[in-house]
C-alpha positions in Angstrom: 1.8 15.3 -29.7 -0.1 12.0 -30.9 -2.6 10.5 -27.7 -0.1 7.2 -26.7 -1.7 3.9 -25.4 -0.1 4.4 -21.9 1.5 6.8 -20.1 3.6 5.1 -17.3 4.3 7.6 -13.9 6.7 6.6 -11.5 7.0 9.2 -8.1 9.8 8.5 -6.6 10.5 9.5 -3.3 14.3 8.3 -2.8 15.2 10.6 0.0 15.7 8.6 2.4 19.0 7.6 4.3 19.1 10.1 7.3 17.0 8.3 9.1 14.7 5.4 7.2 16.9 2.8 5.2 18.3 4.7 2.3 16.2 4.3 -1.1 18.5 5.9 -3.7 20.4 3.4 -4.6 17.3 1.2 -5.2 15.7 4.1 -7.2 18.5 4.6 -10.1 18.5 0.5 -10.2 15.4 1.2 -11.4 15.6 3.6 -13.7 18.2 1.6 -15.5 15.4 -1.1 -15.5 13.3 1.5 -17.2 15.6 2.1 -19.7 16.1 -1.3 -21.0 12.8 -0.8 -22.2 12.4 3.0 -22.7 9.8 5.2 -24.2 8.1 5.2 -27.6 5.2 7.0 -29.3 2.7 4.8 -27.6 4.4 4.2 -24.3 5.6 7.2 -22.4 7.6 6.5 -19.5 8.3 8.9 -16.9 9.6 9.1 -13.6 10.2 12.1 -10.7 13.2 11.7 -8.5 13.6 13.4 -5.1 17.5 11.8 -3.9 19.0 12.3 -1.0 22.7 13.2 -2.1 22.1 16.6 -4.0 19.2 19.3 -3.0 17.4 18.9 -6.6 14.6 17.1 -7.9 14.5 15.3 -11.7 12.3 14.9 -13.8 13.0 12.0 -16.4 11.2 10.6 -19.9 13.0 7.6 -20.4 14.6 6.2 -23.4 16.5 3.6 -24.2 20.3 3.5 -25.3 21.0 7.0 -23.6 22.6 8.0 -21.1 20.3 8.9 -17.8 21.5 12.5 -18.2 20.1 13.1 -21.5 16.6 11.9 -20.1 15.8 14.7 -18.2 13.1 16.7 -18.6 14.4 20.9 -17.7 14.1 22.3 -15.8 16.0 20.3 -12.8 13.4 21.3 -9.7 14.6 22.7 -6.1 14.4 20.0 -3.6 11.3 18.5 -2.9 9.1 17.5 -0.5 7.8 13.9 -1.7 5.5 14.0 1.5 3.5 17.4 0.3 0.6 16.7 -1.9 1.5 19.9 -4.0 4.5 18.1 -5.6 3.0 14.8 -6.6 -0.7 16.3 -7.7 1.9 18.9 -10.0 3.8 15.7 -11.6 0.7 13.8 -12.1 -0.7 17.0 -14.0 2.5 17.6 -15.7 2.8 14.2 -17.0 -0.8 14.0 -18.2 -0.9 17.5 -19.8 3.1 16.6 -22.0 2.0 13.3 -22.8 -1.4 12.6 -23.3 -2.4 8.9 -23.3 -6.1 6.8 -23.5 -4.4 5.0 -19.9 -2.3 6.3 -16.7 -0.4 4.1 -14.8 0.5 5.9 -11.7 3.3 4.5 -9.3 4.1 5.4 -5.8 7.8 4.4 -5.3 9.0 4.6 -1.6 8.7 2.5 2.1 5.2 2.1 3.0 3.5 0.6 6.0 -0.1 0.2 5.1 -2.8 2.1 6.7 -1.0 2.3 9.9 1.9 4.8 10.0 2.1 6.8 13.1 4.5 9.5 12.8 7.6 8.0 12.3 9.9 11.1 12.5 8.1 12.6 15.5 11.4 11.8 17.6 14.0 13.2 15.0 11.7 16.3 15.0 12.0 16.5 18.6 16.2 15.4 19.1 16.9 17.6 15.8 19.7 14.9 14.9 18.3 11.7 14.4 21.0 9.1 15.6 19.9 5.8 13.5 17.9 4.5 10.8 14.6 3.2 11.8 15.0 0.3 9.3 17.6 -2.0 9.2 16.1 -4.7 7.0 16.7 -5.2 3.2 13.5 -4.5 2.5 11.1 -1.0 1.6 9.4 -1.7 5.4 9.1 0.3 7.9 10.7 -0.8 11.2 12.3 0.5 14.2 15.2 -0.5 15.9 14.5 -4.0 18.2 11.4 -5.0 15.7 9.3 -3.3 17.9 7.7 -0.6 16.1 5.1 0.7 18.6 6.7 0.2 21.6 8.7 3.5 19.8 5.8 5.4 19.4 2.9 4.1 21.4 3.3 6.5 24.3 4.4 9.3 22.1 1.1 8.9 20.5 -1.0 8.3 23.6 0.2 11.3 24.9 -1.2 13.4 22.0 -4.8 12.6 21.5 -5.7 14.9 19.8 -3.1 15.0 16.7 -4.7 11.5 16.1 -7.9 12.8 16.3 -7.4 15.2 13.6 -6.7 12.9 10.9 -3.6 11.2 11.9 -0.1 10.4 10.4 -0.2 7.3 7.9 0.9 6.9 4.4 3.5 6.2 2.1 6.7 8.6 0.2 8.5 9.3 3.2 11.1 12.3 2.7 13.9 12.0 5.6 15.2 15.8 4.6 11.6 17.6 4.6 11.0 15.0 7.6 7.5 14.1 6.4 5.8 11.8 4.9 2.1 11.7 2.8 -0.8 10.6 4.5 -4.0 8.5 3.1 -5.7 11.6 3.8 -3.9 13.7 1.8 -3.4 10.6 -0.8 -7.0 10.6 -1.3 -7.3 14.2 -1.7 -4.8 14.5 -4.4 -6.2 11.5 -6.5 -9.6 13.6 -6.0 -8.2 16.8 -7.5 -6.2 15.0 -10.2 -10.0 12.9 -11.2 -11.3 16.5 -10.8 -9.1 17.6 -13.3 -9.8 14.6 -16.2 -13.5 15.7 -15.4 -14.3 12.6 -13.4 -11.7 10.4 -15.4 -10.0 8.5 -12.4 -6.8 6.6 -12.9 -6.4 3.7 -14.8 -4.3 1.7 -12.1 -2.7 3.0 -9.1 0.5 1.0 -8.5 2.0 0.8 -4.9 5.9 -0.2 -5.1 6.3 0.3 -1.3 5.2 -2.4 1.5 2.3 -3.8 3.1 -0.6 -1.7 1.1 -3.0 -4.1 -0.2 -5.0 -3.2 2.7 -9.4 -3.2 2.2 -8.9 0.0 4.2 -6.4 1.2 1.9 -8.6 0.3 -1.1 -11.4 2.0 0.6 -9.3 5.0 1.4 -8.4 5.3 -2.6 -11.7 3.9 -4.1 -12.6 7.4 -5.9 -9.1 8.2 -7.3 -8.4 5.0 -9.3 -10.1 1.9 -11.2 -7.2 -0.5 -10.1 -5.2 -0.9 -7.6 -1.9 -2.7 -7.7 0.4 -3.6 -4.2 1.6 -5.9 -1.7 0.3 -8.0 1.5 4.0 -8.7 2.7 6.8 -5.8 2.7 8.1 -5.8 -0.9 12.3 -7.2 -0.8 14.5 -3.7 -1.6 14.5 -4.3 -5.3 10.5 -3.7 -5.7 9.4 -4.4 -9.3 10.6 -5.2 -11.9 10.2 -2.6 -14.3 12.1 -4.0 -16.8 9.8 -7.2 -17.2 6.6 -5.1 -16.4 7.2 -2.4 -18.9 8.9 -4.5 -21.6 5.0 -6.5 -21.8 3.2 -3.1 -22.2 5.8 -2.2 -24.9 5.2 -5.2 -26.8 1.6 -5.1 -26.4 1.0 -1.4 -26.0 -3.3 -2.0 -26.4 -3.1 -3.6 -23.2 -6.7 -3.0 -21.4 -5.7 -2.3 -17.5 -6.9 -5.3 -16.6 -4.5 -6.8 -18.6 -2.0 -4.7 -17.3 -2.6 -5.3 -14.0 -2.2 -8.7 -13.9 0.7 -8.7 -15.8 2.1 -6.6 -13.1 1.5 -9.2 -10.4 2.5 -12.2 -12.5 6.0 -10.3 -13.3 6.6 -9.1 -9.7 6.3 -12.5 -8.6 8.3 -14.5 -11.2 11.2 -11.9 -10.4 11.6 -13.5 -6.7 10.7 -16.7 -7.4 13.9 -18.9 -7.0 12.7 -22.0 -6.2 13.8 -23.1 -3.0 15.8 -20.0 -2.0 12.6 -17.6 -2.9 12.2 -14.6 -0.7 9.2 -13.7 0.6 6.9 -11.7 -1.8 3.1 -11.2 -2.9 1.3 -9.2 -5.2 -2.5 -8.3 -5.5 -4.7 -6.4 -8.3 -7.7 -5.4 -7.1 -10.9 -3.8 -8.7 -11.5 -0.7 -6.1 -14.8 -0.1 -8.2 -15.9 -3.2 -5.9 -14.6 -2.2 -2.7 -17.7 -1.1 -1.5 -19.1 -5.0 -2.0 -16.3 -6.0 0.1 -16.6 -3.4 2.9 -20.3 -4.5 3.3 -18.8 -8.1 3.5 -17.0 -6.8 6.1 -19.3 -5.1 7.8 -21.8 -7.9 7.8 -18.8 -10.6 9.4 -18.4 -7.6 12.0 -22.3 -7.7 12.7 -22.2 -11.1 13.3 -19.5 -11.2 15.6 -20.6 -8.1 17.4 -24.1 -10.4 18.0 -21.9 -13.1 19.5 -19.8 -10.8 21.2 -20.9 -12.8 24.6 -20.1 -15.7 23.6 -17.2 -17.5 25.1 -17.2 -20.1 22.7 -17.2 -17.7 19.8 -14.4 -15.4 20.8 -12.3 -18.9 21.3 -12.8 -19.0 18.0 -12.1 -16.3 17.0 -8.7 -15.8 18.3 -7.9 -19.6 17.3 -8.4 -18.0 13.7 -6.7 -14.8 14.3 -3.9 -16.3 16.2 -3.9 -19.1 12.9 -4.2 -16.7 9.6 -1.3 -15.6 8.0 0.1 -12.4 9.1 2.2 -9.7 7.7 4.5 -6.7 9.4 6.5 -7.4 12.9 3.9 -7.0 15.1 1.3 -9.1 12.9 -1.5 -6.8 13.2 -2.3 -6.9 9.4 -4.2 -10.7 8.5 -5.3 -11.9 5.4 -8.6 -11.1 5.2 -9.4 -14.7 3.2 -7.3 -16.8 5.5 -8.7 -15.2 8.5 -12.3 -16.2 7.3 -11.6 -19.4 5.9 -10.4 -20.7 9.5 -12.8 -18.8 11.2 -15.8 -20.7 9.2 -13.9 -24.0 10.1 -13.8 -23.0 13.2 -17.3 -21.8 14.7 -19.3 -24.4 13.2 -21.6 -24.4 16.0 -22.7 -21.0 15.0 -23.8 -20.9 12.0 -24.5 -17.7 10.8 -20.9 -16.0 11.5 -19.5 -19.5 9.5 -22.0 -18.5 6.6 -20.8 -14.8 6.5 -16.9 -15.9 7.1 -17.0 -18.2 4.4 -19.5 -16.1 1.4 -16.1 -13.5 2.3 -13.9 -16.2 0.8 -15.9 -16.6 -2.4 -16.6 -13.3 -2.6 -12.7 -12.5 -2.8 -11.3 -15.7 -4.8 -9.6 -14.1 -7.7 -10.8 -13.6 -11.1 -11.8 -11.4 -14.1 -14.6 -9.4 -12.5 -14.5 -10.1 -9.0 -12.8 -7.8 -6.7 -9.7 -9.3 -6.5 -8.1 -9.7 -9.8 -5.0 -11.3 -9.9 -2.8 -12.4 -6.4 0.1 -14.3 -6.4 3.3 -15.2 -4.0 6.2 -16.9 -3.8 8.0 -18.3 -0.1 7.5 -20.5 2.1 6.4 -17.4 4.6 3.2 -16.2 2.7 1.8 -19.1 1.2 -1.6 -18.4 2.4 -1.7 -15.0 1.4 -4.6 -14.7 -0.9 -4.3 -10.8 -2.1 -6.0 -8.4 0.4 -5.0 -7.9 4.4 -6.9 -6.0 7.1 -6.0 -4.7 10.6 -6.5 -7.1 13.3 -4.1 -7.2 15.8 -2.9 -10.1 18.2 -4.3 -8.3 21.4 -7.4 -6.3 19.8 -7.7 -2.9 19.7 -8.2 0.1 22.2 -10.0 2.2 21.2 -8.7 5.3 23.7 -4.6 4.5 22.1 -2.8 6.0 19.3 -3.6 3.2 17.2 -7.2 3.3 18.0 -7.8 6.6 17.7 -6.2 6.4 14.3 -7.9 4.1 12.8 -11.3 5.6 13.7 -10.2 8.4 11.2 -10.0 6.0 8.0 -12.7 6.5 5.7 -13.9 3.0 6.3 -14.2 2.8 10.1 -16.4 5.8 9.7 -18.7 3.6 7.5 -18.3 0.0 8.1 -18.4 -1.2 12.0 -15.2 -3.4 11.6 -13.6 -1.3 14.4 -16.4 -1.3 16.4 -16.1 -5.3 16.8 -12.3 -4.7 17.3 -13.1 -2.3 20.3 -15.6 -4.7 21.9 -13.3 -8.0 20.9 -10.2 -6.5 22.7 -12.8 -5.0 25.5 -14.0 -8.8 25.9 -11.0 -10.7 25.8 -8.1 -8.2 27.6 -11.1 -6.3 30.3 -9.0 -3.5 32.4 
């Protein structure tokens, strides 16, 4: 088989409807979108289905004009467990090994929940018959019945220290029949083993059609295992991308450089929920993860500056004026845009002058641009105007570092490098004192 420009991989993990909102529905709406377009010599386009109505698993090559059926690549595979590594590290190899290409476009197609996902299925484990959906909303978020996501789990967590400890439950794909669900951990080991196996090739563009994971401490998680990175501030409405739009630009221009691609991407995903005055909610970010490090030390450096002010009063005013101000994303607005966040925070602590000179070098540092870390970011709504392509935790009432939640983040790859989380845990230690 001739090397194609692209080869487009779409993992979709649609079983889901025992206990998260169903996905399966959503998942063969899109892969009529992917047929409109379809596959050609220079544009592969394949897709891995896990469903919740039958125990099998499909692998599918799309075309156009045929019927879904005739798209499938035998044999039809036992059910799956879209929250085990093994299965998506075999499709990414399959896919690359039957249809070679000079780029990889690799989607993850599911609910996602940024960095922080405790274990959401830790109480249907322990009631063996889950009862209701955790998400009611029209949307690929993860929520819990009441909007109060960990006021569910909090003290299910607290109580088991030590499972957090050991690397903790976040992630994306989550499979309501296996009960499980794939962790950044294990998402960073498989897009190690897969660069392993292009001999130090990573992946062109890692796209993320699930909520909430243009995170820095998802970009940092990710950084060795793709170029790009493609995803969403805000949780994505039900109807994700639009493959249709997306794929029929590659297919026209099938020499598109990822870059390119990339920004198509975001320019597509936003024009499809943009209906003037009735638009829902929606962003989407490209990032450049090969300048994720500059970011991180950004970070770090804001953090260093706070953590020198960390006494004064004046200061952490200001701090939570800015907190409390930037636009937020998820229920419990614990994930901030990183730019807004600084922007107010340089208006706001004029009087001292090297945390408004680190605040605002953030905001250049991350306006968007051929080049520069941040690519391409766009919305549309009223709700995330200020969204400006890259969130990071920082919750309304800190962070302790003894809970769940503090305990897990301590595990991602950039707490244990940058001291972000250290000025969390002496910011909530200073304003909310036992």
């Amino acid at each position: 088989m001739s090397i194609a420009d692209w080869t487009v991989m779409i993992y979709m993990a649609g079983d889901n409807g025992r206990i998260l909102t169903g996905m399966e529905g959503a998942g063969y709406d899109d892969l009529a979108e992917m047929k409109r377009v379809g596959s050609s010599d220079r544009l592969h386009i394949l897709a891995q289905f896990d469903t919740l109505s039958d125990k099998t698993t499909r692998r599918f090559r799309l075309r156009r004009g045929t019927p879904l059926a005739q798209d499938i690549i035998p044999p039809i595979l036992p059910e799956t467990n879209t929250g085990d590594p093994r299965f998506l590290e075999d499709f990414v190899a399959w896919g690359m090994s039957q249809y070679p290409a000079q780029h990889t476009l690799l989607v993850l197609w599911n609910h996602g929940n940024g960095w922080d996902d405790e274990d959401i299925y830790q109480i249907s484990r322990a009631a063996r018959v889950p009862t209701t959906y955790v998400s009611r909303d029209d949307s690929r978020a993860i929520a819990t019945q009441g909007g109060g996501r960990k006021a569910l789990f909090r003290s299910t967590l607290i109580a088991m220290p030590e499972t957090a400890a050991a690397g903790g439950d976040r992630g994306i794909l989550y499979d309501d029949t296996a009960v499980d669900f794939l962790d950044n951990n294990e998402l960073k080991a498989v897009l190690a083993s897969i660069t392993a196996r292009r001999k130090g090739v990573k992946l062109d563009i890692l796209g993320m059609d699930a909520c909430l994971m243009s995170m820095v401490e998802i970009a940092y998680q990710v950084r060795d295992g793709c170029s790009l990175c493609v995803g969403s501030e805000e949780a994505e409405p039900m109807a994700g991308w639009p493959y249709h739009t997306i794929l029929g630009e590659l297919m026209k221009s099938p020499a598109l450089a990822p870059s390119q691609l990339a920004r198509v991407i975001v320019e597509k995903f936003i024009a499809s929920y943009d209906r003037g005055y009735f638009s829902e909610n929606a962003t989407q970010a490209a990032l450049d993860v090969g300048q994720i490090e500059a970011v991180g030390q950004a970070v770090d450096r804001l953090a260093g500056v706070l953590l020198d002010h960390i006494g004064d009063m004046e200061l952490l005013v200001a701090v939570d004026a800015a907190q409390g101000a930037a636009q937020k994303f998820r229920r419990d607005e614990d994930y901030v845009d990183l730019v807004d966040f600084c922007g107010k925070l340089q208006a706001g602590a004029q009087a001292q002058a090297d945390v408004a000179a680190v605040a605002g070098a953030i905001v250049s540092l991350l306006t968007p641009g051929e080049g520069r870390p941040v690519l391409a970011a766009k919305t549309v709504g009223s709700g995330v105007k200020a969204a400006k392509g890259l969130s990071i935790f920082f919750p309304p009432r800190g962070c302790d570092p003894a809970s769940g939640i503090g305990q897990l983040y301590k595990t991602l790859d950039f707490s244990a490098k940058y001291r972000w989380d250290d000025f969390l845990f002496r910011f909530y230690a200073k304003t909310h004192p036992a």
